[in-house]
Each structure stands twice: as structure tokens, then as C-alpha cells.
Biopython code that builds the backbone (N, CA, C, O; Angstrom):
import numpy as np
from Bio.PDB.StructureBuilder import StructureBuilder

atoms = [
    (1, "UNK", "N", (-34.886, 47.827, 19.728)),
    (1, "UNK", "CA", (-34.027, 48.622, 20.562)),
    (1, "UNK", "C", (-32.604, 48.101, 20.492)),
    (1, "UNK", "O", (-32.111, 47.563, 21.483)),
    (2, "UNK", "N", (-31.939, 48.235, 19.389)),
    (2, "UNK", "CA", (-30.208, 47.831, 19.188)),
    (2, "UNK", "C", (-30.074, 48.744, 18.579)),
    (2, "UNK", "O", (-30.888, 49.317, 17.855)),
    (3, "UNK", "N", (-28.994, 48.989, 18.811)),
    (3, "UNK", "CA", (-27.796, 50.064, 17.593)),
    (3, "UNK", "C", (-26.493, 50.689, 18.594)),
    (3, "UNK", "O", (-26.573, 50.326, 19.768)),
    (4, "UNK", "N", (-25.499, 51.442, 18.303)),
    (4, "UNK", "CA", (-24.487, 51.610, 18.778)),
    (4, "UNK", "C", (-24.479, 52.770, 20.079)),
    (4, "UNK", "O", (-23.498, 53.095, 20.748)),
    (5, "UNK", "N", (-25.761, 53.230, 20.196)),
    (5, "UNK", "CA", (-26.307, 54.567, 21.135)),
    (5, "UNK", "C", (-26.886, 54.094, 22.225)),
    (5, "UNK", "O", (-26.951, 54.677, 23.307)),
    (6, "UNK", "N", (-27.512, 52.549, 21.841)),
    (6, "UNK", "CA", (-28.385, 51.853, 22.897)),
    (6, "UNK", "C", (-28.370, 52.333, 24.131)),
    (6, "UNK", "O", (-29.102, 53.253, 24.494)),
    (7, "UNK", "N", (-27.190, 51.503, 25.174)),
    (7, "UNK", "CA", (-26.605, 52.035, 26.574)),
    (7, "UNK", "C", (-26.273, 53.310, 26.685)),
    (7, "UNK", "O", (-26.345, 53.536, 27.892)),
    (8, "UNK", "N", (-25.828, 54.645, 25.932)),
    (8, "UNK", "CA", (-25.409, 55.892, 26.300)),
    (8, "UNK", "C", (-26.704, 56.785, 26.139)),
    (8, "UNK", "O", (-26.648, 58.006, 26.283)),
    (9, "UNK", "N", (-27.979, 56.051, 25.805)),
    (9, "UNK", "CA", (-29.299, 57.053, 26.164)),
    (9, "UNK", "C", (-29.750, 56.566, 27.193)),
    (9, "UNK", "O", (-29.703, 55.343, 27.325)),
    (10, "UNK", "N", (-30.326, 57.406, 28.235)),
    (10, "UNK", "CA", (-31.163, 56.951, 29.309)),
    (10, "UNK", "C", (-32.668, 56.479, 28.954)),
    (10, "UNK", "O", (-33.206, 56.865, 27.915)),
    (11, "UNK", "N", (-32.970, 56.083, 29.378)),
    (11, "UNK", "CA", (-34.359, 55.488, 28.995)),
    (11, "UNK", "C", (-35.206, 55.676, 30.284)),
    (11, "UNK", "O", (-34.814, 55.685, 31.451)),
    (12, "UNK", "N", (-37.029, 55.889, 29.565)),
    (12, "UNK", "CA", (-37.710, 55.915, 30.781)),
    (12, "UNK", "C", (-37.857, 57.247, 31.409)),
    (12, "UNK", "O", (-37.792, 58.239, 30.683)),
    (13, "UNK", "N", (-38.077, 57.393, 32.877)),
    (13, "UNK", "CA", (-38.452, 58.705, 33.014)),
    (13, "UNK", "C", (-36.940, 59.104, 33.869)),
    (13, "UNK", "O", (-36.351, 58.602, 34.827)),
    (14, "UNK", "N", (-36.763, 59.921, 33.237)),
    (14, "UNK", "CA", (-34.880, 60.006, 33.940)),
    (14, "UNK", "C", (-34.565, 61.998, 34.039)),
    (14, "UNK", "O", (-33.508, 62.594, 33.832)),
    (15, "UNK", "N", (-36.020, 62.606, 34.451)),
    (15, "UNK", "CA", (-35.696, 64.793, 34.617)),
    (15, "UNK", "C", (-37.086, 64.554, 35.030)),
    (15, "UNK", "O", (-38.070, 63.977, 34.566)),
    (16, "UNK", "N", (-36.629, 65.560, 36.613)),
    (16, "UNK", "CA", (-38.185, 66.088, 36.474)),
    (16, "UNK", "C", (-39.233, 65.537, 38.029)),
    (16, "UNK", "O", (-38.791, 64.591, 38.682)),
    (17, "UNK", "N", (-40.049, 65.952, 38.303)),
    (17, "UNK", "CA", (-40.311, 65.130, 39.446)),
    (17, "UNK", "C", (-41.399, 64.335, 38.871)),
    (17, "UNK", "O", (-41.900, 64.596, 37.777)),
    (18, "UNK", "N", (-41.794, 63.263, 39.695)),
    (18, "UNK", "CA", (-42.766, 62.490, 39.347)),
    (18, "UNK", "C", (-44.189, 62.031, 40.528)),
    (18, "UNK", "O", (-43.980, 61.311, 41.505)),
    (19, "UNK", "N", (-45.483, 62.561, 40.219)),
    (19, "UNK", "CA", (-46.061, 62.668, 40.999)),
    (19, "UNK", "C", (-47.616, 62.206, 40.960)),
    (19, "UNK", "O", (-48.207, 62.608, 39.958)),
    (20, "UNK", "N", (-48.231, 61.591, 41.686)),
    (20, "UNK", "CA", (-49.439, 61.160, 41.020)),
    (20, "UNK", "C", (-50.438, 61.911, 41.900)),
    (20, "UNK", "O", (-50.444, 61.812, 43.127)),
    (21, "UNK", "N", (-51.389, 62.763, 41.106)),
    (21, "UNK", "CA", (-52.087, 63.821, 41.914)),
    (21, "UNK", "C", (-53.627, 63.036, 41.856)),
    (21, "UNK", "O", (-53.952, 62.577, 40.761)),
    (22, "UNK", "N", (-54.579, 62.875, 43.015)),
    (22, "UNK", "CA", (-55.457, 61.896, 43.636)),
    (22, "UNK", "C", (-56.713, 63.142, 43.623)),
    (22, "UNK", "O", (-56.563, 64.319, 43.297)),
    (23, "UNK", "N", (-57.848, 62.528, 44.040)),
    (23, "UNK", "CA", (-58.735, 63.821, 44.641)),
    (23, "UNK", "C", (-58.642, 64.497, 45.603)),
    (23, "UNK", "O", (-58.185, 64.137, 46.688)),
    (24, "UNK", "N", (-59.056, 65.537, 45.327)),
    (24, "UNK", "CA", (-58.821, 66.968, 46.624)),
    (24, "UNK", "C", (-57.595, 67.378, 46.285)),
    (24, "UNK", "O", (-56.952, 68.040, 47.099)),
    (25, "UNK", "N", (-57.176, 67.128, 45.305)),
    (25, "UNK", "CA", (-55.236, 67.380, 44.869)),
    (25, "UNK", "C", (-54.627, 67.092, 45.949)),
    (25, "UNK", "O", (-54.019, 67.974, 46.556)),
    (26, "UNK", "N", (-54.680, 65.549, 46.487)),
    (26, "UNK", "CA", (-53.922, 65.173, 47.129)),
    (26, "UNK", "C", (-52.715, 64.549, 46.466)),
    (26, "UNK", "O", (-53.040, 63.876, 45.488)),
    (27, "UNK", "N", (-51.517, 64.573, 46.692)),
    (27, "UNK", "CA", (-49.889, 64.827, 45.835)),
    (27, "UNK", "C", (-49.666, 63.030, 46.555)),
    (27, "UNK", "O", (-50.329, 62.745, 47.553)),
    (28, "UNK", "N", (-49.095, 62.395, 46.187)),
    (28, "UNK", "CA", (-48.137, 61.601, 46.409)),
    (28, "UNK", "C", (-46.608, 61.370, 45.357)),
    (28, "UNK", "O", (-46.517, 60.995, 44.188)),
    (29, "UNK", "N", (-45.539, 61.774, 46.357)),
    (29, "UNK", "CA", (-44.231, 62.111, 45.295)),
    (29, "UNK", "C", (-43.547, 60.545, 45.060)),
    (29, "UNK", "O", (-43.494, 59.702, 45.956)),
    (30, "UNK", "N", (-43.157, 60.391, 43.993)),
    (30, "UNK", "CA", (-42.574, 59.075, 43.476)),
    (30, "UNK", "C", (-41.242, 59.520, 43.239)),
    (30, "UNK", "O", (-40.640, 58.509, 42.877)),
    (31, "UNK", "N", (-40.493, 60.442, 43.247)),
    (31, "UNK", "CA", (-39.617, 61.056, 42.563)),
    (31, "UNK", "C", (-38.061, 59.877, 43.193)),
    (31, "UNK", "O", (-37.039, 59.549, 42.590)),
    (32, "UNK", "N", (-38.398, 59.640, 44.181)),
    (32, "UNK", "CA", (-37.317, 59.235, 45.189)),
    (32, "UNK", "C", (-37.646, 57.738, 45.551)),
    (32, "UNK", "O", (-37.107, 57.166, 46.498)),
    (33, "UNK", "N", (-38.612, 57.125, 44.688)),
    (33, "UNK", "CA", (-38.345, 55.648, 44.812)),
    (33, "UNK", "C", (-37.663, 55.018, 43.586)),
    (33, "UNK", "O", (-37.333, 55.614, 42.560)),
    (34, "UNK", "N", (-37.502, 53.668, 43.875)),
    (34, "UNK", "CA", (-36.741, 52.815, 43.191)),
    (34, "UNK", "C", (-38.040, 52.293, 41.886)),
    (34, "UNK", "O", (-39.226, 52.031, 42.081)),
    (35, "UNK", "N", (-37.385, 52.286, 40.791)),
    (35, "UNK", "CA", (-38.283, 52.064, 39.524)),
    (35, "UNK", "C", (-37.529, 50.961, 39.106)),
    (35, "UNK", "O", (-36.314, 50.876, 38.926)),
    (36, "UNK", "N", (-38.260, 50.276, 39.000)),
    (36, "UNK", "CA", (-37.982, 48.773, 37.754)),
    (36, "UNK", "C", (-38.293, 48.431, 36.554)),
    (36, "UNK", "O", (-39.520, 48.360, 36.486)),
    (37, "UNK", "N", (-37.799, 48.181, 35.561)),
    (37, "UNK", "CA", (-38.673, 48.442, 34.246)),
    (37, "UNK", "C", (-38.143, 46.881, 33.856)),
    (37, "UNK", "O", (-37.011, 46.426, 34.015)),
    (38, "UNK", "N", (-39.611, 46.059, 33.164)),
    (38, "UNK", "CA", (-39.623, 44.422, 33.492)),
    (38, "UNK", "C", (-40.486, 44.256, 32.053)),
    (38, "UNK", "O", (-40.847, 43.141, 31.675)),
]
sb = StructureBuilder()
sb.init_structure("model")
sb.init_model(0)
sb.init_chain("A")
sb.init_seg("    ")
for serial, (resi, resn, name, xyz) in enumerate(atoms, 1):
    if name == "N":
        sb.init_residue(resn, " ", resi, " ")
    sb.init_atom(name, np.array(xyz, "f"), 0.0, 1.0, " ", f" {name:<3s}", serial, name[0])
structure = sb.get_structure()
């Protein structure tokens, strides 16, 4: 991951909502927390 584009692409999940669907299609939304990538 080097080259001259590195920093001006976003990386990761960056459009879109993000949601993890459970049984009974129960929804929990992630869209609006803080993500760390380690």
C-alpha cells in the first residue's frame, strides 16, 4: 500500500449504511459509530 494516490483514496467502508442483521431480522445500525482500523 505506497504510491502517490495512497492518502487521496479513502479506504475501508467510507458510502452507504452499515448494518448487521441478527435473527428475527433484528437490525443493529453501525453507520454512526467510530471505526478503527489496527
Amino acid at each position: 500500500n505506497y504510491g502517490p494516490l495512497f492518502e487521496l483514496v479513502p479506504a475501508g467502508i467510507n458510502t452507504g449504511p452499515v448494518e448487521i442483521v441478527g435473527s428475527n431480522n433484528a437490525t443493529k445500525d453501525l453507520s454512526r459509530k467510530v471505526w478503527l482500523y489496527k
